[in-house]
Each structure stands twice: as C-alpha cells, then as structure tokens.
N, CA, C and O atoms as a GROMACS GRO file, in nm:
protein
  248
    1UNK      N    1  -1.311  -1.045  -5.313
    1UNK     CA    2  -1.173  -1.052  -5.267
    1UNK      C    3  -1.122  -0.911  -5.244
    1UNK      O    4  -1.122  -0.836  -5.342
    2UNK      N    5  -1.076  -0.863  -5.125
    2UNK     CA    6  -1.028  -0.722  -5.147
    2UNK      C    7  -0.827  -0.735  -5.180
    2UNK      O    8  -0.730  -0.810  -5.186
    3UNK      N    9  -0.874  -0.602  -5.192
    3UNK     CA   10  -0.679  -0.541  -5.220
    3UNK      C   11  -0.556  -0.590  -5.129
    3UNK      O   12  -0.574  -0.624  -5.012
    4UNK      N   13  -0.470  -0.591  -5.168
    4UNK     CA   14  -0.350  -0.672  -5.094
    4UNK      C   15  -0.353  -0.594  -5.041
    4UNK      O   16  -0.401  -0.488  -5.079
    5UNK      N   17  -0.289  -0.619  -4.898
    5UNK     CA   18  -0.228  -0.484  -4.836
    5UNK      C   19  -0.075  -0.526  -4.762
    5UNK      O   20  -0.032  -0.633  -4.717
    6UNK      N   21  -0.008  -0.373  -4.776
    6UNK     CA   22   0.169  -0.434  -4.696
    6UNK      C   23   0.188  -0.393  -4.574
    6UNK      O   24   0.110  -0.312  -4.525
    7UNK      N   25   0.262  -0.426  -4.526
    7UNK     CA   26   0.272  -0.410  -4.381
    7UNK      C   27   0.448  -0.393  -4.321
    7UNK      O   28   0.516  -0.495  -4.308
    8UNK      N   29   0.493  -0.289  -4.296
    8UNK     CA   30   0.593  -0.261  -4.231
    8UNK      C   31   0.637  -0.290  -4.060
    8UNK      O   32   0.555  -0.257  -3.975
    9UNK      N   33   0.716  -0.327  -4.035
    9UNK     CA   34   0.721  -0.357  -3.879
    9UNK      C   35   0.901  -0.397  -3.855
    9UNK      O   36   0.973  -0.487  -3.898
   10UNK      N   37   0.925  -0.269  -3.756
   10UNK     CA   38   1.051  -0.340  -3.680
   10UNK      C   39   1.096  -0.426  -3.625
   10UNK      O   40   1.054  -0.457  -3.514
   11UNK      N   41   1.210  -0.503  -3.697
   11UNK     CA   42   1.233  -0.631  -3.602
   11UNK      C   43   1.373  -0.621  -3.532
   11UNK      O   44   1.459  -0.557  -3.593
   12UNK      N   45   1.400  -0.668  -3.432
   12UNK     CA   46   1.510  -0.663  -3.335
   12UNK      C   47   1.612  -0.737  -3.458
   12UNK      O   48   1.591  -0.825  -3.541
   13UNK      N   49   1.750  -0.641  -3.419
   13UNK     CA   50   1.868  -0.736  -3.522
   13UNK      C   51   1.883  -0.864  -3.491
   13UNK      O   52   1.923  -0.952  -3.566
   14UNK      N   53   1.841  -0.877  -3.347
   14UNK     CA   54   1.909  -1.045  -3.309
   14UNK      C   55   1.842  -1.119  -3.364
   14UNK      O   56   1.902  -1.211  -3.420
   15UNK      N   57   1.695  -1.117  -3.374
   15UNK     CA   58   1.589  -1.218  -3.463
   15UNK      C   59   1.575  -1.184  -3.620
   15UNK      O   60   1.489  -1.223  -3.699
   16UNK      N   61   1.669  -1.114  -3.637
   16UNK     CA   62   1.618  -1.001  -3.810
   16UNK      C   63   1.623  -1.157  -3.852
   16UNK      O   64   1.514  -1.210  -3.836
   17UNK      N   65   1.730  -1.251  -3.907
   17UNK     CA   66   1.729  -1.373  -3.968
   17UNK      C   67   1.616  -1.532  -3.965
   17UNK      O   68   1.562  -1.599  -4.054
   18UNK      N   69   1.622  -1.542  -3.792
   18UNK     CA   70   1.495  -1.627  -3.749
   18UNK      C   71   1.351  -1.615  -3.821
   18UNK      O   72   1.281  -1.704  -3.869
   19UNK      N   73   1.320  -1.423  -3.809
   19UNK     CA   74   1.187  -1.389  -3.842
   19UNK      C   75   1.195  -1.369  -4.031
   19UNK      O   76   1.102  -1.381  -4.111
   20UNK      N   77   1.290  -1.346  -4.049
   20UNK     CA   78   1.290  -1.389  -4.244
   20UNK      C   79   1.313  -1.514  -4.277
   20UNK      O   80   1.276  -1.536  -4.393
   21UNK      N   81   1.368  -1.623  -4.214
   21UNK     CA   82   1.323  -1.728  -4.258
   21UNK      C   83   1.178  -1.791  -4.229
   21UNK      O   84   1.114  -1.843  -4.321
   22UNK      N   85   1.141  -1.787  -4.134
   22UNK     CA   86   0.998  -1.794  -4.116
   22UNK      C   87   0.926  -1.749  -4.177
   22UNK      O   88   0.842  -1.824  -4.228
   23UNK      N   89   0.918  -1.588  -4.209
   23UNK     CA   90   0.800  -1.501  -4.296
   23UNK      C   91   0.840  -1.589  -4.467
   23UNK      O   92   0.758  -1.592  -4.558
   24UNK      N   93   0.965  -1.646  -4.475
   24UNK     CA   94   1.001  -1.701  -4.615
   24UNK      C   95   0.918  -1.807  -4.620
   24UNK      O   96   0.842  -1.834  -4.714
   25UNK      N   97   0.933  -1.877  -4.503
   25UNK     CA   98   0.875  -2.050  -4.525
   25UNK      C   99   0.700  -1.999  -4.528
   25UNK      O  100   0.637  -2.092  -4.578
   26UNK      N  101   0.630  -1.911  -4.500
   26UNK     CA  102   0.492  -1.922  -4.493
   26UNK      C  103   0.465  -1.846  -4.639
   26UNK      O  104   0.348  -1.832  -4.675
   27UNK      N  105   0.540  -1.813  -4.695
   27UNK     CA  106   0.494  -1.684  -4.843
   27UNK      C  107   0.384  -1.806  -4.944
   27UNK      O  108   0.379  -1.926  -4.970
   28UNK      N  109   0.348  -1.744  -4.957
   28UNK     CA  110   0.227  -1.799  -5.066
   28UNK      C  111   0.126  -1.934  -4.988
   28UNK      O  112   0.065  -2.028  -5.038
   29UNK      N  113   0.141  -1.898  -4.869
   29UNK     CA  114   0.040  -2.008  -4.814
   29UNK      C  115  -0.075  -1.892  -4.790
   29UNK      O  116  -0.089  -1.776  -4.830
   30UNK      N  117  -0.154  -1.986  -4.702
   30UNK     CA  118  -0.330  -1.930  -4.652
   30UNK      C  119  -0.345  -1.942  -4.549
   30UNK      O  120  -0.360  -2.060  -4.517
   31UNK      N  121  -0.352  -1.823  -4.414
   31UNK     CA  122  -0.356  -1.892  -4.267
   31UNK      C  123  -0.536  -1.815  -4.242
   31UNK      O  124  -0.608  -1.751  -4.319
   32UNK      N  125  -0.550  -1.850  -4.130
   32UNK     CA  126  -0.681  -1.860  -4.090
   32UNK      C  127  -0.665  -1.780  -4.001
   32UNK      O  128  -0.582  -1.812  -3.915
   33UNK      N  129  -0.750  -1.625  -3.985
   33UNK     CA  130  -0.708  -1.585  -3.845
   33UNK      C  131  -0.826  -1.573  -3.772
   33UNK      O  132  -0.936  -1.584  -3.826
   34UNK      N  133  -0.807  -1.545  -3.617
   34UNK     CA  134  -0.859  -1.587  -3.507
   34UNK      C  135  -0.999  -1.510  -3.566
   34UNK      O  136  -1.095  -1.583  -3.543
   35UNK      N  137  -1.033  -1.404  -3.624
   35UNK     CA  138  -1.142  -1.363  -3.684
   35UNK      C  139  -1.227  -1.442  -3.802
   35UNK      O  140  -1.335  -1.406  -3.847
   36UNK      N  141  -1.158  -1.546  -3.836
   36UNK     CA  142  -1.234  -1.683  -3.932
   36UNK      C  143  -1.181  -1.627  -4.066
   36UNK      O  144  -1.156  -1.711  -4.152
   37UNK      N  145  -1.157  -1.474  -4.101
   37UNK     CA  146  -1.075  -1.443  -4.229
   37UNK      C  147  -0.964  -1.529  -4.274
   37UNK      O  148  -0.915  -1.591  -4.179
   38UNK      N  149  -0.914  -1.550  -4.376
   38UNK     CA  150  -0.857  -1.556  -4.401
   38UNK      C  151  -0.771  -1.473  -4.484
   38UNK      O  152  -0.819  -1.381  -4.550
   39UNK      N  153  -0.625  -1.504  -4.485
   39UNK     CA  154  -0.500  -1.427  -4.502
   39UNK      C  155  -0.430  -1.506  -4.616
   39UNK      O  156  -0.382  -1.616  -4.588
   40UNK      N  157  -0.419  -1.457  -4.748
   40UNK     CA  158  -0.316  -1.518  -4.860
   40UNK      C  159  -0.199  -1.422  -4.838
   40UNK      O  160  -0.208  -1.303  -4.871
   41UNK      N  161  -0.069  -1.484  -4.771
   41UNK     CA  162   0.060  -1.468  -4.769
   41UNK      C  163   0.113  -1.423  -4.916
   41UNK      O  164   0.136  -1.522  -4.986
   42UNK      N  165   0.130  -1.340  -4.959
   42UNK     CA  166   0.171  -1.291  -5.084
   42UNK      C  167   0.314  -1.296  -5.113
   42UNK      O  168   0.365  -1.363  -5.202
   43UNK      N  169   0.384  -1.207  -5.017
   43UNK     CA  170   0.550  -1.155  -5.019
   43UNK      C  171   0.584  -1.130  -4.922
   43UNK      O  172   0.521  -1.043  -4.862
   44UNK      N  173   0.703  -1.195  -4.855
   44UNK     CA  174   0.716  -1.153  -4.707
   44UNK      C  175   0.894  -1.150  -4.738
   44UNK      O  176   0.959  -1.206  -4.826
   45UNK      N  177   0.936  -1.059  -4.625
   45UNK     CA  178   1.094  -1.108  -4.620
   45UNK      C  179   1.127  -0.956  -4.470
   45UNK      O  180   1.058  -0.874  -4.410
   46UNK      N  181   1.287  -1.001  -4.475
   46UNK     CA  182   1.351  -0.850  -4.378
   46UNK      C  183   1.472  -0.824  -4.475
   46UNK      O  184   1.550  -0.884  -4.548
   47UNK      N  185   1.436  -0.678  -4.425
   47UNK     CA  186   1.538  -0.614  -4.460
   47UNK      C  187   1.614  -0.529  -4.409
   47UNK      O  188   1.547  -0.444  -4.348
   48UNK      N  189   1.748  -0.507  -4.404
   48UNK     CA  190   1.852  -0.448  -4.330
   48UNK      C  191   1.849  -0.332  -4.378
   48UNK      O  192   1.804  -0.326  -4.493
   49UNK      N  193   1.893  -0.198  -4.312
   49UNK     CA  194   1.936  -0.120  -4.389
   49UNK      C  195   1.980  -0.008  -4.278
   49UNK      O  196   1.893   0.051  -4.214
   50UNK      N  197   2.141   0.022  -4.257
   50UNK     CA  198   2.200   0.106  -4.162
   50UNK      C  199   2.139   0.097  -3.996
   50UNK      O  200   2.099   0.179  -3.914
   51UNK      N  201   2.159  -0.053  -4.002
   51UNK     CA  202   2.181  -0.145  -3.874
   51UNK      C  203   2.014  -0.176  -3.831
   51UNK      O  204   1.982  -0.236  -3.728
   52UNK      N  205   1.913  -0.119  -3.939
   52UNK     CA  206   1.758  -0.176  -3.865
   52UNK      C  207   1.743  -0.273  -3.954
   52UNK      O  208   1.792  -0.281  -4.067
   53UNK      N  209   1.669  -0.350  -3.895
   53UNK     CA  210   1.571  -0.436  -3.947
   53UNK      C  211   1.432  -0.421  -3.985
   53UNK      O  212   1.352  -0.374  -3.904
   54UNK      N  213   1.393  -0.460  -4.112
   54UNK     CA  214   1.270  -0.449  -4.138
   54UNK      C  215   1.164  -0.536  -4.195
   54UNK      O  216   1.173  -0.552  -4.317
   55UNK      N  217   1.078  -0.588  -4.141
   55UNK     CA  218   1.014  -0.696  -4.134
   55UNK      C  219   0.904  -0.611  -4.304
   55UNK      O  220   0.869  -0.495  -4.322
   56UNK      N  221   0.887  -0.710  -4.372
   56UNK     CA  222   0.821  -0.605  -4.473
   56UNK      C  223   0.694  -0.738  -4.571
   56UNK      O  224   0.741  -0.793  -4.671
   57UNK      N  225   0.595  -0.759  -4.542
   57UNK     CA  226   0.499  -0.836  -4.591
   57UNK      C  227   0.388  -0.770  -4.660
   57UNK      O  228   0.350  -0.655  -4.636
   58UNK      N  229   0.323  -0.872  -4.770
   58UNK     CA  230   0.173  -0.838  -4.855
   58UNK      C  231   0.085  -0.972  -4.782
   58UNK      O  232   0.120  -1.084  -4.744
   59UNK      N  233   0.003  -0.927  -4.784
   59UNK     CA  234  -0.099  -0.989  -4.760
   59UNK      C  235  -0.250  -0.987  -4.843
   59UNK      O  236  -0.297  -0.880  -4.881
   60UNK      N  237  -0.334  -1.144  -4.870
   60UNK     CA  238  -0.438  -1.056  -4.930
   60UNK      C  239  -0.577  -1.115  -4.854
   60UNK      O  240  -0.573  -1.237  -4.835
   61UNK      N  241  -0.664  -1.067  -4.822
   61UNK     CA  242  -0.772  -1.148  -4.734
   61UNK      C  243  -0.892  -1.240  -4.876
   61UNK      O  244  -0.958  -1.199  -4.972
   62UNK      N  245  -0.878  -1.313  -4.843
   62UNK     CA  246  -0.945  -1.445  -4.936
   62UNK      C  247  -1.068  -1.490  -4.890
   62UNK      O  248  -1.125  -1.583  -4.947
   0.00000   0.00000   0.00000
C-alpha cells in the first residue's frame, strides 16, 4: 500500500460549493482509475480564503 498523498487545486468561486459537496459525498469511498489503480478517498473538502477557492484532498492508492 503506498503513502497518502494531498493534492491542492484551484477552484472557480462560482463552483467553490458544487465541487465541496461532491469531493464531501465521495470521502472515504474507493474509485477505480482509468489506470486499473485504485484510489482510497481519504479527506476532501474547499476552502475559502481572501476570495480563492481551494479544492484540498488525500488520497491513498490501494
């Protein structure tokens, strides 16, 4: 199993809410990616801070 890893990424203010409820509803699931890896959803959310948005997730490959 390797190391979690986090991941930073700008999100537009208009979707800042859309894309944190979504990254909320998938946290602690297992997706499959197009490489056959798989991805354990660890911690996901956005965060505001002096008008940006910040998309901010862990991930762990399983």
């Amino acid at each position: 199993m390797a190391l979690p890893w986090g991941v930073k990424e700008e999100v537009e203010p208009a979707h800042g809410d859309t894309v944190g409820e979504y990254m909320a509803s998938i946290e602690g699931t297992k997706i499959e990616l197009p490489s056959g890896a798989v991805a354990h959803m660890l911690k996901a959310g956005v965060k505001e801070r002096k008008g940006k948005y910040m998309l901010i997730y862990r991930y762990q490959l399983v």
